[in-house]
N, C-alpha and C positions, 0 to 999 in steps of 0.2 A: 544538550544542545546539538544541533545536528551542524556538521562537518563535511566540507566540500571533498574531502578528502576519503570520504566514506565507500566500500566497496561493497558488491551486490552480496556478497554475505553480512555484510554488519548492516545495508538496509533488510536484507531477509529478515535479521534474527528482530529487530526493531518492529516490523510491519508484525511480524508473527505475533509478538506484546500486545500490540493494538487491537489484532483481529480476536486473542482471546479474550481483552477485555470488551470489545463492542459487540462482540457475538456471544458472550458469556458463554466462552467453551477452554477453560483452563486447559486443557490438554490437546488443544487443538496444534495441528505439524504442519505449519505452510511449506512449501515448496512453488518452485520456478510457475509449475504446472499448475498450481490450484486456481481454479476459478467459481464462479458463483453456480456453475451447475456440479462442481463437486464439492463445494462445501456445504454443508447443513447450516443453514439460518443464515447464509448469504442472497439476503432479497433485495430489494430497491431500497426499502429504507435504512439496511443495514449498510446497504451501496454508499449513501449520502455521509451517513455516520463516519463511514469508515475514510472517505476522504476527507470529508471536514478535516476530525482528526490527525489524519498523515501530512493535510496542507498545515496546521498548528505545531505538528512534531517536528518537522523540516523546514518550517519557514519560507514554504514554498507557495506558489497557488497555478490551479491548474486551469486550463484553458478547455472549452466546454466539449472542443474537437482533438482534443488529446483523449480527455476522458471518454468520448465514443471511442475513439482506436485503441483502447488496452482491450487484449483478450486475458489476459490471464496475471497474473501477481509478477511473472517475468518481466512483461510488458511496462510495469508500471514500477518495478527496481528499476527498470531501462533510463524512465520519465522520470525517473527521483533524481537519479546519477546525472541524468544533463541538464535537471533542474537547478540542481545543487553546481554545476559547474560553470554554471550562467551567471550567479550572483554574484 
């Protein structure tokens, strides 16, 4: 259950869980920096997945013009942290 109290390493290591299961890449190592032109098999519909997902795991939900402004996994540990610190 996700915790308002949460820091950008414990949503790091979280998000990274998700991304290998929706991308079906076990060994896959997010960092701050990864985005959809450097991960393999980050396309539009894995896009969709991947936030469904993260809105279900955090109890969050994202707004359509947040989601344009993430560039990269940093960006949206940002969005999770003041998501989570709103509720």
């Amino acid at each position: 259950m996700a915790d308002i109290t949460k820091n950008g390493d414990e949503i790091l290591a979280e998000l990274q869980e998700i991304f290998r299961d929706i991308l079906d890449q076990p060994n896959l190592i997010l960092t701050r920096a990864s985005n959809a032109s450097n991960v393999e098999d980050w396309d539009s519909l894995a896009h969709i997945n991947l936030l469904t997902t993260i809105e279900k795991q955090f109890k969050i939900k994202f707004a359509l013009n947040e989601i344009q402004e993430l560039k990269d996994v940093g960006d949206m540990i940002e969005l999770i942290q003041r998501k989570l610190a709103a509720k």
